[in-house]
C-alpha positions in Angstrom: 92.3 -43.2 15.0 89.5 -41.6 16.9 86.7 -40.0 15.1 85.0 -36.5 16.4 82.8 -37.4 18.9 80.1 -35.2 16.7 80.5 -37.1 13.4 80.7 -40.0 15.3 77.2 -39.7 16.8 75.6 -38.5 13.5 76.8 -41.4 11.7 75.7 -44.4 14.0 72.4 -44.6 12.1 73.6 -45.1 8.7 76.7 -47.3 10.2 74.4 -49.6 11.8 71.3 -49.2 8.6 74.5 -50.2 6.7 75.6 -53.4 8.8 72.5 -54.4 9.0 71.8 -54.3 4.8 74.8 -56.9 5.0 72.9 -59.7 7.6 70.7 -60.2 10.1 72.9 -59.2 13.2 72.3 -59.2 17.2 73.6 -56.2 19.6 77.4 -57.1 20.8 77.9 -58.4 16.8 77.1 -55.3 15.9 79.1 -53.6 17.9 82.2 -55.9 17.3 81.3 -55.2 13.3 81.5 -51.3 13.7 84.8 -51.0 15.8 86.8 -54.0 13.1 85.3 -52.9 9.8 85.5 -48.6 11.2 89.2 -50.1 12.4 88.2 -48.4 15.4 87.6 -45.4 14.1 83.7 -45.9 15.2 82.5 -47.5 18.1 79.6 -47.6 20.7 78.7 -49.4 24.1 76.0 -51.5 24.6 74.3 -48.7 26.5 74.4 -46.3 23.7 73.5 -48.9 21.3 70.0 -50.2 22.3 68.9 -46.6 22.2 69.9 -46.5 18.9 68.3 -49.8 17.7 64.7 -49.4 19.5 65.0 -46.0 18.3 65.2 -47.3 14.7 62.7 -50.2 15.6 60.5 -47.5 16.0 60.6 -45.5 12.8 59.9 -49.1 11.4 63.2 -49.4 9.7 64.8 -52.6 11.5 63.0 -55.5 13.2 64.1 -57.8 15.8 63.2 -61.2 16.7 64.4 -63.7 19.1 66.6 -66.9 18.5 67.6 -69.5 21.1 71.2 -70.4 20.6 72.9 -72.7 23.0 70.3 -72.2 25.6 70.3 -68.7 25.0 68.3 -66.5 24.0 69.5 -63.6 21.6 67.5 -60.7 19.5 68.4 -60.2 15.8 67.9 -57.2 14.2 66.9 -56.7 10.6 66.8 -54.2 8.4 63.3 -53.7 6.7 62.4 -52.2 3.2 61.8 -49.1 4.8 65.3 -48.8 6.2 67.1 -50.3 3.1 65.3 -47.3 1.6 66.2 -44.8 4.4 69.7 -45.8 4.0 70.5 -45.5 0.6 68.9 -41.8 1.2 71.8 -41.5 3.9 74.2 -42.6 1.6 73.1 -40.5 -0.9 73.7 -37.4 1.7 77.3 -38.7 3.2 78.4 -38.6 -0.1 77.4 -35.2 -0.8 
């Protein structure tokens, strides 16, 4: 099932804000947790995705750091008190 492309890009920043509430996560895992948990109702590419996340780096809602795994290197994002606040706001408005 295939969401419209509208609600689809209106919802990416509480999907991710809500992923993110759940674990510390890097890019492609967070794509991969959108398309199985939306059962692929939702889903984004890399290249519309880092937008998203330095966009929300910005507003100070996530952080990233960097991890060497396996020789490596990969950024984790996390979500920050500010964005565990802007997302329960979000969630607050989806369900209205």
């Amino acid at each position: 099932m295939r969401v419209d492309k509208e609600l689809s890009k209106g919802s990416h920043e509480l999907i991710l804000l809500k992923l993110l509430s759940r674990r510390d996560m890097y890019g492609y895992q967070l794509i991969q947790e959108m398309t199985i948990l939306s059962e692929n109702a939702f889903s984004m590419s890399q290249g519309s995705l880092y937008p998203f996340l330095h966009a929300l780096e910005e507003k100070k809602l996530i952080e990233s750091y960097s991890i060497t795994e396996n020789g490596r290197e990969r950024r984790y994002y996390h979500l920050t008190a500010a964005g565990n606040s802007a997302l329960v706001e979000k969630e607050g408005q989806w369900a209205r």
